[in-house]
Residue frames as qw, qx, qy, qz and C-alpha x, y, z in Angstrom:
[[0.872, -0.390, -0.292, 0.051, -92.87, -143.63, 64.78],
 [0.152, -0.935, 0.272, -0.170, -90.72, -142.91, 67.60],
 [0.889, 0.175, -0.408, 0.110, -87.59, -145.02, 67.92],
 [0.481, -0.764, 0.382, -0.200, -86.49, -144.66, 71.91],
 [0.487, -0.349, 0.768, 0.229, -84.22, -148.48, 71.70],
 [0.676, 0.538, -0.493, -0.104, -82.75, -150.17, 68.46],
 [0.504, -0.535, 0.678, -0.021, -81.47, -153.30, 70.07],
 [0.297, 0.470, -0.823, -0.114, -78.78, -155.50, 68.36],
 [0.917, -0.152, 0.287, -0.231, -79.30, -158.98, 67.98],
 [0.276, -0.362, 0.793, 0.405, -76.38, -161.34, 66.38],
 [0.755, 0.275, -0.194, -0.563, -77.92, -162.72, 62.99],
 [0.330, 0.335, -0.861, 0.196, -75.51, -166.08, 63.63],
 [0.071, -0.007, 0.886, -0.458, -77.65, -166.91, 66.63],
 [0.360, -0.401, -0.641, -0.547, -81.31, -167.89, 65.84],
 [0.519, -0.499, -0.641, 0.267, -82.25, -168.10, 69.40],
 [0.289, -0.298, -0.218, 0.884, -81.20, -164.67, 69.95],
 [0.123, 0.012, -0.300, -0.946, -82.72, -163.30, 67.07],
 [0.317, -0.441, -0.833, -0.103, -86.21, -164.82, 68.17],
 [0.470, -0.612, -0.397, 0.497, -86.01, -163.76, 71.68],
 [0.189, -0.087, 0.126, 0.970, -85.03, -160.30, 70.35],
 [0.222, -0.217, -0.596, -0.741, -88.58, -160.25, 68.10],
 [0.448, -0.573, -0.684, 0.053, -90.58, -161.03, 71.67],
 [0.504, -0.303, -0.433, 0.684, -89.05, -157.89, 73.35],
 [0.175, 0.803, 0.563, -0.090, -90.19, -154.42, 73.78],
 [0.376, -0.295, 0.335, 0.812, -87.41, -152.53, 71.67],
 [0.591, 0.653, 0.071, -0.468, -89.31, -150.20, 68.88],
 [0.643, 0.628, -0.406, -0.165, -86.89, -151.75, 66.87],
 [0.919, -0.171, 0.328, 0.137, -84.89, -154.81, 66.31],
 [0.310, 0.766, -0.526, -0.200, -81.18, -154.57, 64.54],
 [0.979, 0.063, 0.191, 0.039, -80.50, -157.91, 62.89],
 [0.075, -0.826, 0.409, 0.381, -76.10, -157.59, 62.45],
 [0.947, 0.191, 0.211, 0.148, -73.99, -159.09, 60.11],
 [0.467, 0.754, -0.304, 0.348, -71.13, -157.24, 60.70],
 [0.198, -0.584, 0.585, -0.527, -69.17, -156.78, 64.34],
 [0.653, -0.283, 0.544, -0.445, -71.14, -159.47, 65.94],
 [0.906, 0.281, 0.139, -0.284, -70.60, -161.69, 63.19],
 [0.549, -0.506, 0.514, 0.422, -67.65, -164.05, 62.60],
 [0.346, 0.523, -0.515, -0.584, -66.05, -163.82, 58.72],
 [0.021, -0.024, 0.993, 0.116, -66.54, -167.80, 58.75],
 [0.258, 0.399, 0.861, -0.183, -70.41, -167.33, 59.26],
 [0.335, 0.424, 0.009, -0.842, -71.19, -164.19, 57.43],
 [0.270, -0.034, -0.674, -0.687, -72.51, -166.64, 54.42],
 [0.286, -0.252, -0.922, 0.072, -74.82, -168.66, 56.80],
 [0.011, -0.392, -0.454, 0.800, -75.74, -165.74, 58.91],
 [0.124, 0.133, -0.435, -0.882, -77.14, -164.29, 55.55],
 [0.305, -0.142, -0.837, -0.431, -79.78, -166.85, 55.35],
 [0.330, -0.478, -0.716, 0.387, -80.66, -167.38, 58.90],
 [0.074, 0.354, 0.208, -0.909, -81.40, -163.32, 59.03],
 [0.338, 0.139, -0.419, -0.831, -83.57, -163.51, 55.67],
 [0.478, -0.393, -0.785, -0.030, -85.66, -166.61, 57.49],
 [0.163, -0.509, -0.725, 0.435, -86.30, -164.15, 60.21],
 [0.212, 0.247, -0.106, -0.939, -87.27, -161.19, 58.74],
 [0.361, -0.170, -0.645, -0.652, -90.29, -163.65, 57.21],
 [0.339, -0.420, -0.783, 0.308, -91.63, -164.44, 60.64],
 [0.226, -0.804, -0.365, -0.412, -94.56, -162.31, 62.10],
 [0.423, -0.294, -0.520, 0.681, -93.54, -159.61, 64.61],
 [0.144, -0.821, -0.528, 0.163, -94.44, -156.32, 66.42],
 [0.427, -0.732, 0.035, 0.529, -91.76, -154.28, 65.73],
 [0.349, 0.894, -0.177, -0.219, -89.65, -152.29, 63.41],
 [0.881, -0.297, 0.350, 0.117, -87.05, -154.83, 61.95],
 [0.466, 0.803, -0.363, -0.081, -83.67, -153.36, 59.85],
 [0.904, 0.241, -0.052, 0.349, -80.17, -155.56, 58.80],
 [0.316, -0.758, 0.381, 0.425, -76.74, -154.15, 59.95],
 [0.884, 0.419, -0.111, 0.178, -75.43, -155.19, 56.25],
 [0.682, -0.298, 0.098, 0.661, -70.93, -155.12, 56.30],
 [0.173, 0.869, -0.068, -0.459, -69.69, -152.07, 54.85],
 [0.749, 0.636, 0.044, -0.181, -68.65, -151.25, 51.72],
 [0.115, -0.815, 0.567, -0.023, -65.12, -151.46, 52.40],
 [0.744, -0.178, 0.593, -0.251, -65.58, -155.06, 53.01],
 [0.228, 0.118, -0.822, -0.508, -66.70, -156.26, 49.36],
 [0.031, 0.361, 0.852, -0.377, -69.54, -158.03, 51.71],
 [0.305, 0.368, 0.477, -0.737, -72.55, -155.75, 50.93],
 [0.658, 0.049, -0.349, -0.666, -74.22, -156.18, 47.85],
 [0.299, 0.023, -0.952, 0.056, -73.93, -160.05, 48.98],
 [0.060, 0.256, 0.740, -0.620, -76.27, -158.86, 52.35],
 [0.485, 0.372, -0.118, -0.782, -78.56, -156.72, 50.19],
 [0.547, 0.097, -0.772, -0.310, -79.22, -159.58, 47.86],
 [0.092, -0.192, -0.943, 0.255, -79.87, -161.95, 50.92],
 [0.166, -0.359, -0.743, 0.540, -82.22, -159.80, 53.02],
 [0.344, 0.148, -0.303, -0.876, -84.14, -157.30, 50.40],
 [0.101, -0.249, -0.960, -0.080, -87.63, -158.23, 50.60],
 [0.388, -0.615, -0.426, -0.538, -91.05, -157.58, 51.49],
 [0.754, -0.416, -0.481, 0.163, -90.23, -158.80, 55.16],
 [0.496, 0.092, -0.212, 0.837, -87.28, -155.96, 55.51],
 [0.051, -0.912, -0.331, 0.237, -87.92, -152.27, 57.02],
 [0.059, 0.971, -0.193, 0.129, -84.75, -150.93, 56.66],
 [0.760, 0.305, -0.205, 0.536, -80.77, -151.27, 56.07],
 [0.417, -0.865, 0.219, 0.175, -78.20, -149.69, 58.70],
 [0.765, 0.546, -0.104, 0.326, -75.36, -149.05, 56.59],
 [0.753, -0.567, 0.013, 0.334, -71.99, -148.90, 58.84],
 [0.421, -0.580, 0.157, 0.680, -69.03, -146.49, 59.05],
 [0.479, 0.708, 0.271, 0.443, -70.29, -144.35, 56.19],
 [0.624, -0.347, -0.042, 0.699, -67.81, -141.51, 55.43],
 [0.078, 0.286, -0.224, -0.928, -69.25, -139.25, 53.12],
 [0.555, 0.421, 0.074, -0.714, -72.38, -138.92, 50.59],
 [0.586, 0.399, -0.570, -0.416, -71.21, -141.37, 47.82],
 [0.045, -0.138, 0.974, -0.175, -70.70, -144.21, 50.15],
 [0.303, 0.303, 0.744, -0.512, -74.19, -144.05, 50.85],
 [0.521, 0.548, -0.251, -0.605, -75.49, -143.00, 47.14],
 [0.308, 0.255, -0.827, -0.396, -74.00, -146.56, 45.87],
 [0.018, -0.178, -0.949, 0.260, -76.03, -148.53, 48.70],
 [0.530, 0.492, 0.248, -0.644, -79.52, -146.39, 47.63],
 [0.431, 0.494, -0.488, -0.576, -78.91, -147.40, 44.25],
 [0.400, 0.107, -0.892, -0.180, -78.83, -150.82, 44.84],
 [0.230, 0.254, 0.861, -0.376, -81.59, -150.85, 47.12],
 [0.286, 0.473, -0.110, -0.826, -83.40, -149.05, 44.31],
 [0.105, 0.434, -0.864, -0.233, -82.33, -151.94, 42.41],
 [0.233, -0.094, -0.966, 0.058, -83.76, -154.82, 44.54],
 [0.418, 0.428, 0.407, -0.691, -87.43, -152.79, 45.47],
 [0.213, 0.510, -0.601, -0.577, -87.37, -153.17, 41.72],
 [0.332, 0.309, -0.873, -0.179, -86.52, -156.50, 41.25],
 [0.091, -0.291, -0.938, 0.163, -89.19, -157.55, 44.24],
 [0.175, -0.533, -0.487, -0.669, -92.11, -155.14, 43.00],
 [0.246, -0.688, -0.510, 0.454, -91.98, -153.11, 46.19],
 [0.140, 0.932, 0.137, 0.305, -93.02, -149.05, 45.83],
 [0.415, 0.721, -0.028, 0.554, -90.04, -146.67, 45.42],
 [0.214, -0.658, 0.113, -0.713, -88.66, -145.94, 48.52],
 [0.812, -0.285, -0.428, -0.278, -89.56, -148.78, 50.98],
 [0.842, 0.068, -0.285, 0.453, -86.57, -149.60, 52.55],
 [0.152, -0.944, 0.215, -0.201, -85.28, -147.01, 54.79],
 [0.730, 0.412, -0.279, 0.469, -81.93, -146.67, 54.35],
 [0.526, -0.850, 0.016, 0.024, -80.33, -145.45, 58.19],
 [0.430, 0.720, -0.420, 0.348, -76.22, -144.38, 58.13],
 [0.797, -0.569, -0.184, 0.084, -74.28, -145.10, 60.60],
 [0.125, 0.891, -0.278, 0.337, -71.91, -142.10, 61.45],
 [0.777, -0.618, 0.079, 0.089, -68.66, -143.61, 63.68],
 [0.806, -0.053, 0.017, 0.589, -65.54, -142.67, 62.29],
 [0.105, -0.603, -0.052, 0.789, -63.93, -138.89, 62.27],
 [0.022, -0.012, -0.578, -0.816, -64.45, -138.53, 58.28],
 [0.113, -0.545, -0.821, -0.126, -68.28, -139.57, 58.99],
 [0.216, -0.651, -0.552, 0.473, -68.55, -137.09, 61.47],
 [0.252, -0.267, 0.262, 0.892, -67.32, -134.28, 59.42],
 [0.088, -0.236, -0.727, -0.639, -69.62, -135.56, 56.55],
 [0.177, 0.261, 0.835, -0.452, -72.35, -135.57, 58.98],
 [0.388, 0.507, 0.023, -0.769, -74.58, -133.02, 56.75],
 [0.553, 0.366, -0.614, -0.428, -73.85, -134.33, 53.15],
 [0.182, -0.089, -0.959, -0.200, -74.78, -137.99, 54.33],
 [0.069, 0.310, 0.427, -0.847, -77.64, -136.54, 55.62],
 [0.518, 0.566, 0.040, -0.640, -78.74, -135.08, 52.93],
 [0.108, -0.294, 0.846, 0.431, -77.49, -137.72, 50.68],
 [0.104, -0.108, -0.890, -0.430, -80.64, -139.73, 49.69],
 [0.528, -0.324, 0.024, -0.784, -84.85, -139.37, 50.50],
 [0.826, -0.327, -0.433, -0.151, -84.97, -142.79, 52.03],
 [0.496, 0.065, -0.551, 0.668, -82.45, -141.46, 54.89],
 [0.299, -0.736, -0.468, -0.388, -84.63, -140.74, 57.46],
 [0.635, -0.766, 0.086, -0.058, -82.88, -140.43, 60.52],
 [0.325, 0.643, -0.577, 0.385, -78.66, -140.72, 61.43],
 [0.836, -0.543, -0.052, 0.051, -77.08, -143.07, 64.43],
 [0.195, -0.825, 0.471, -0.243, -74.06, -142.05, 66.46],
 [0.944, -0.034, -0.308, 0.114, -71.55, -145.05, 66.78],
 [0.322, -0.881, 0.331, -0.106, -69.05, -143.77, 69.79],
 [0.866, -0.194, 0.364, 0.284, -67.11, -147.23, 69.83],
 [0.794, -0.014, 0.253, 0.552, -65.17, -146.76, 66.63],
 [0.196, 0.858, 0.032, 0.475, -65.47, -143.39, 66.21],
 [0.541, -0.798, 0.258, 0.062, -63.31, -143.28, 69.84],
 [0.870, -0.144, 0.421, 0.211, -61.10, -145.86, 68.39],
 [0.492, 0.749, 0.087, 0.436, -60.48, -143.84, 64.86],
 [0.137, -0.909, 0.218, -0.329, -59.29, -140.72, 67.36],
 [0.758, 0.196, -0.526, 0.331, -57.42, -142.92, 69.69],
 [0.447, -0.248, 0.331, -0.793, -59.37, -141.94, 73.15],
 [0.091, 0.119, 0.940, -0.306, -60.52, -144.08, 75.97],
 [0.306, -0.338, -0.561, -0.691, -64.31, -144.47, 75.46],
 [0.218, -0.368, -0.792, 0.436, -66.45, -143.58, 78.20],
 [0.019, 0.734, 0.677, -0.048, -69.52, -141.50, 79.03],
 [0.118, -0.952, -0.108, 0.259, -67.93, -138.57, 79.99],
 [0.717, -0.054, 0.316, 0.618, -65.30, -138.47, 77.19],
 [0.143, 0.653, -0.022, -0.744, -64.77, -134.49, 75.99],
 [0.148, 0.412, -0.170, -0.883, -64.89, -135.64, 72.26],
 [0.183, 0.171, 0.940, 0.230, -68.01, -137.08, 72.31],
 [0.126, 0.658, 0.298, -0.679, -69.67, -133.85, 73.19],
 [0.193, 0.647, -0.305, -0.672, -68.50, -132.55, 70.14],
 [0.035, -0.007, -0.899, -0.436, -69.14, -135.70, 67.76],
 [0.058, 0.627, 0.777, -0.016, -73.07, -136.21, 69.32],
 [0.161, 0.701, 0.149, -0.678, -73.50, -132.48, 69.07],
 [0.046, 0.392, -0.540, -0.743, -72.54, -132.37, 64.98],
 [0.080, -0.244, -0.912, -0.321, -74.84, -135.29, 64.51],
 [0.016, 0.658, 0.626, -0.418, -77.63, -133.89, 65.98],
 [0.020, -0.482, 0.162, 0.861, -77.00, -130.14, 64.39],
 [0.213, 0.246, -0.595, -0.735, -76.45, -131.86, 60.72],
 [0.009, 0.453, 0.888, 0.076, -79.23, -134.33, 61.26],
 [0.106, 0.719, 0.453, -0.517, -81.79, -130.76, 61.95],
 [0.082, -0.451, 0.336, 0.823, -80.14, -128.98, 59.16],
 [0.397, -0.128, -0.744, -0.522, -81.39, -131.47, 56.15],
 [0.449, -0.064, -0.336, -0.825, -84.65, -132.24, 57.47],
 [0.449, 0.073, -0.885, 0.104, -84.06, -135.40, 59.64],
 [0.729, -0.600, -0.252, -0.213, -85.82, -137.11, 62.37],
 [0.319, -0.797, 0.506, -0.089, -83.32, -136.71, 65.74],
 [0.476, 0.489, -0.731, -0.017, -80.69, -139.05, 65.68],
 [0.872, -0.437, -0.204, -0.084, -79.95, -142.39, 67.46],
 [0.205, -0.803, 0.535, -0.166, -77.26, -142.59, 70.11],
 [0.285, 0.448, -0.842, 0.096, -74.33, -144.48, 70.54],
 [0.832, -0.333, -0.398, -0.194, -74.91, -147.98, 72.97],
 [0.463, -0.757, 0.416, -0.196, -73.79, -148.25, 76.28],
 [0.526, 0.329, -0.755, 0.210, -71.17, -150.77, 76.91],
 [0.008, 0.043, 0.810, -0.585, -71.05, -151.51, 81.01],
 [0.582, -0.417, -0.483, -0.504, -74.16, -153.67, 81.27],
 [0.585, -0.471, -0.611, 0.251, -73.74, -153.54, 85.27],
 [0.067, -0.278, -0.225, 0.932, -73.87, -149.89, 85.43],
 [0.065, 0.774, 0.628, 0.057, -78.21, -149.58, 85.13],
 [0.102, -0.898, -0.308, 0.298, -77.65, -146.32, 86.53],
 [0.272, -0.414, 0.320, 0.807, -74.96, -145.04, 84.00],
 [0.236, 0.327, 0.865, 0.298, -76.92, -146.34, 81.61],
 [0.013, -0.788, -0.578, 0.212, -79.52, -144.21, 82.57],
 [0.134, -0.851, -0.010, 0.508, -77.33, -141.21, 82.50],
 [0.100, -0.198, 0.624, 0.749, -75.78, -141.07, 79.06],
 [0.184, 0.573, 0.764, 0.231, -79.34, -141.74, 78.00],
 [0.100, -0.879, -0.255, 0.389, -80.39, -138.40, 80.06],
 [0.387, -0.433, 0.437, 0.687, -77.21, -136.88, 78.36],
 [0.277, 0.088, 0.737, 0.610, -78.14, -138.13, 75.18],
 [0.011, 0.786, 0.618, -0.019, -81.92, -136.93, 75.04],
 [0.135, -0.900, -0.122, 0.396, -80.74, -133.51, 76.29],
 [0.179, -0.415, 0.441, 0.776, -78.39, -132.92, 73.16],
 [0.432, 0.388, -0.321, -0.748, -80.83, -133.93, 70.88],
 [0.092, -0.304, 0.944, 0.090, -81.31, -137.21, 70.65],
 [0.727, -0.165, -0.077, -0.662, -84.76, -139.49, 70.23],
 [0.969, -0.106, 0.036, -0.220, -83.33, -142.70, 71.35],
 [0.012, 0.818, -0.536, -0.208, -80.29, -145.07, 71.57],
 [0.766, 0.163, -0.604, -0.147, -79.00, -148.50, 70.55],
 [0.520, -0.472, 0.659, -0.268, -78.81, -151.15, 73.25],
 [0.234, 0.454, -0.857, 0.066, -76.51, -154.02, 73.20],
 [0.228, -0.113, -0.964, 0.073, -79.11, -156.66, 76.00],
 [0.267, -0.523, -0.679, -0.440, -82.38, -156.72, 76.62],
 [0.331, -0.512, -0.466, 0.642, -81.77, -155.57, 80.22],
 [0.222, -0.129, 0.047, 0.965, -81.06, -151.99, 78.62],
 [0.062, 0.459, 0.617, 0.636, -84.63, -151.77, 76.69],
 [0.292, -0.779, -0.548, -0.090, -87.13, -150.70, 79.73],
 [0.494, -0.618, -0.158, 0.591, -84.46, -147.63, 80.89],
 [0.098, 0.104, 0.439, 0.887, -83.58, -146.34, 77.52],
 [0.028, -0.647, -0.627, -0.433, -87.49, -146.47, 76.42],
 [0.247, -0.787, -0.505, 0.254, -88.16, -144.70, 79.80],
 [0.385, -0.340, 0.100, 0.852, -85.33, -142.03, 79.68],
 [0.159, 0.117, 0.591, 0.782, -86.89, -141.49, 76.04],
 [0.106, -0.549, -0.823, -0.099, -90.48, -141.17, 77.01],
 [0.101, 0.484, -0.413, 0.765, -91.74, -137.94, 78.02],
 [0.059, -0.252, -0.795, 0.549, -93.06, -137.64, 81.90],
 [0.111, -0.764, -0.614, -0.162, -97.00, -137.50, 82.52],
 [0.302, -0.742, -0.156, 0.577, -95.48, -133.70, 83.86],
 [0.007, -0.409, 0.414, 0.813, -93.97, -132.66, 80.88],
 [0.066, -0.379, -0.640, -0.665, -97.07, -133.60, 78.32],
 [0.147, -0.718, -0.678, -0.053, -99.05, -132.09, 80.90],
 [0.148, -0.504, 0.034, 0.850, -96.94, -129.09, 81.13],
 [0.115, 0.204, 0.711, 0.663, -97.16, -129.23, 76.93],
 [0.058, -0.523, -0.797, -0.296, -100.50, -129.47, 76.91],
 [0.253, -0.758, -0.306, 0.517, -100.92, -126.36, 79.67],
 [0.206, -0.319, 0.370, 0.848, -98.68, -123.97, 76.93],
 [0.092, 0.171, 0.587, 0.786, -99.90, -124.68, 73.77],
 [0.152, -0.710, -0.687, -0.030, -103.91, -124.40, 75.26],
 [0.204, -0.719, -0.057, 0.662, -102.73, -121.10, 77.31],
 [0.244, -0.270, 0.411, 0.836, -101.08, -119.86, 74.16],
 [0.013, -0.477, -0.741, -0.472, -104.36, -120.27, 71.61],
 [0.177, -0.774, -0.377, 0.477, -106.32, -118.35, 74.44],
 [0.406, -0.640, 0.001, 0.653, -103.67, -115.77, 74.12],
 [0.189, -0.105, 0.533, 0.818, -102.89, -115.53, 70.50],
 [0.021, 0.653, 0.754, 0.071, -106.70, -115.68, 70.09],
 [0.143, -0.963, -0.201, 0.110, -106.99, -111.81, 71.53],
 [0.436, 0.861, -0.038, 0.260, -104.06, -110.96, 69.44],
 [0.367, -0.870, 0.329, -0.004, -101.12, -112.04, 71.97],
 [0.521, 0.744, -0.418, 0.013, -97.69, -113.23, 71.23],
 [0.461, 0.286, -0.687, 0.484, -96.14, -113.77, 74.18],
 [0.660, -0.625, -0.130, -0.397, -97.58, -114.67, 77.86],
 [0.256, 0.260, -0.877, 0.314, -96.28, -116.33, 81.04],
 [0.701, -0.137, -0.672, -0.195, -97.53, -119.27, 82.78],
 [0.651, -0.732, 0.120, -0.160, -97.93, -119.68, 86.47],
 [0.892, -0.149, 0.025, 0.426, -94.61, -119.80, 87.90],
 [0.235, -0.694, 0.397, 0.553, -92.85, -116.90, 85.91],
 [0.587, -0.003, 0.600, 0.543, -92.51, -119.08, 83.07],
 [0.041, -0.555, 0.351, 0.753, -92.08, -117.20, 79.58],
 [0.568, 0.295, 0.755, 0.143, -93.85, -118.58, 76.91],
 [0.208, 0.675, -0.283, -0.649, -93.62, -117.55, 73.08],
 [0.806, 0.372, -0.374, -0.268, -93.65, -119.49, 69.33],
 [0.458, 0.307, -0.804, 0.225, -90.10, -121.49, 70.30],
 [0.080, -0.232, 0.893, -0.376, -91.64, -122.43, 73.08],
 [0.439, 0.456, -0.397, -0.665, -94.26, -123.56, 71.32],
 [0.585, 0.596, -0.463, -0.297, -93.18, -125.26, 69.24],
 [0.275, 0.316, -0.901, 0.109, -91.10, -127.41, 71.20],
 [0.545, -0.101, 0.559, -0.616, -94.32, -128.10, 73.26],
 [0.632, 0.375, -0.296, -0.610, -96.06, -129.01, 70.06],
 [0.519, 0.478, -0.706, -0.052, -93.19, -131.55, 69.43],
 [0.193, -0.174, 0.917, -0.302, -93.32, -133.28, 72.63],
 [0.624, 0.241, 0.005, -0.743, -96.82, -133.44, 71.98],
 [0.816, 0.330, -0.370, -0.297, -96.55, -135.27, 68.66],
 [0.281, 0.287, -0.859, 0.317, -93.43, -137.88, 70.23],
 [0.336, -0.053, 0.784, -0.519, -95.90, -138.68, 73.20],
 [0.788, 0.227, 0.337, -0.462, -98.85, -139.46, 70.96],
 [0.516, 0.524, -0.658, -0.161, -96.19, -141.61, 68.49],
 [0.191, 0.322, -0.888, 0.268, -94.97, -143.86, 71.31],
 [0.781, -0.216, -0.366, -0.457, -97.83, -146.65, 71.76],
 [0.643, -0.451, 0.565, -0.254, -97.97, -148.72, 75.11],
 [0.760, 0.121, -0.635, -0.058, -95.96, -152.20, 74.21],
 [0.908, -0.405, 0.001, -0.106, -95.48, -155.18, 76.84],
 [0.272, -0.732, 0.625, 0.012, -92.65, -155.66, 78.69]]
């Protein structure tokens, strides 16, 4: 599945997290860290493991606290379950952070007779030691399918204004992307916008974000879901370019060619391909949902 918006819901607010499950995000992030005061994190615990048993349409993971905290096995315990998809595990910094929090979901698949593996386990890369690590947490466990980009406190570690066109976010979303191709990963998720009255910046750091490598980013209100998804989608031009290559190319390789070009000039060979292929497969992943 393709995963164009992850959008954040507080687990503290039931009303949010409802209204979240009605919306057309491929995914829903239920938090219990940032958005959650330390006075509710015991209450929030429950109120997230009552929604994760309600019927939805979507793809529905836990922000658990990090391990720093003392706070995560406490979330794990709550919100392990048949009902779960998947754990976002915040400001990991290296391979072992993220080796103790497989083990105990190992643990509690176990302990609720689910098959080996269930749980997808998603990092969350936002501080400069993360970014470094980016590879080795990567490659750290087989339920890490994919890597997300967290720009807020990975600006805040460096001590840089955060904004779209900061120089070293180039270089942080470019390493995640790289080490997320190296081991074997689906593209990463970008960072969330912040200025929810700038639609049209919005738009652009998405564009931005796509064009380094991206499949999708987190958004912060529901406004953000139908601009991300779109940014993420490709255009009925590009799967009908796709779909012009790879058909041209079979022809070609059919009578023993390699390389051809397409009306226009274009140039067309395996890598390009390949990357047709891929849009391909992303365009027939992403199912029509309701606004």
């Amino acid at each position: 599945m393709a995963f164009r918006s992850l959008l954040f819901a507080p687990g503290n607010v039931p009303r949010r997290v409802e209204k979240a499950m009605t919306l057309a995000a491929d995914a829903v992030i239920l938090d219990l860290e940032d958005a959650v005061p330390i006075s509710l994190k015991a209450s929030a615990r429950i109120a997230v493991a009552e929604a994760l048993k309600q019927p939805r349409r979507m793809t529905c993971y836990v922000r658990v606290n990090s391990l720093s905290t003392g706070w995560t096995i406490d979330d794990l315990e709550a919100v392990v379950g048949p009902g779960l998809d998947g754990i976002i595990a915040p400001k990991v910094e290296d391979a072992s952070d993220l080796g103790k929090i497989d083990w105990y979901l190992a643990h509690l698949e176990r302990r609720h007779s689910l098959p080996p593996g269930t749980i997808d386990l998603i990092p969350l890369v936002e501080n400069a030691r993360g970014v470094e690590s980016a590879f080795a947490i990567a490659s750290a466990a087989p339920r890490v399918k994919r890597l997300v980009f967290g720009a807020v406190d990975y600006t805040a570690d460096l001590g840089v204004e955060l904004s779209a066109d900061t120089p070293a976010l180039v270089y942080a979303r470019s390493r995640v992307v790289n080490a997320s191709r190296a081991a074997g990963l689906e593209p990463p998720i970008d960072t969330a916008y912040l200025e929810l009255g700038n639609p049209e910046g919005l738009v652009r750091d998405a564009r931005t974000a796509r064009q380094l490598g991206y499949q999708g980013k987190l958004v912060i209100h529901p406004d953000q879901i139908e601009p991300v998804n779109r940014v993420f989608t490709p255009s009925e031009e590009e799967i009908e370019f796709a779909r012009k290559v790879v058909e041209a190319f079979a022809r070609a390789e059919a009578v023993g060619h390699a390389a051809i070009t397409l009306e226009g000039g274009k140039f067309i060979d395996y890598p390009v391909v390949h990357q047709a292929r891929r849009l391909l497969q992303l365009a027939a992943q992403i199912s029509p949902r309701p606004a």
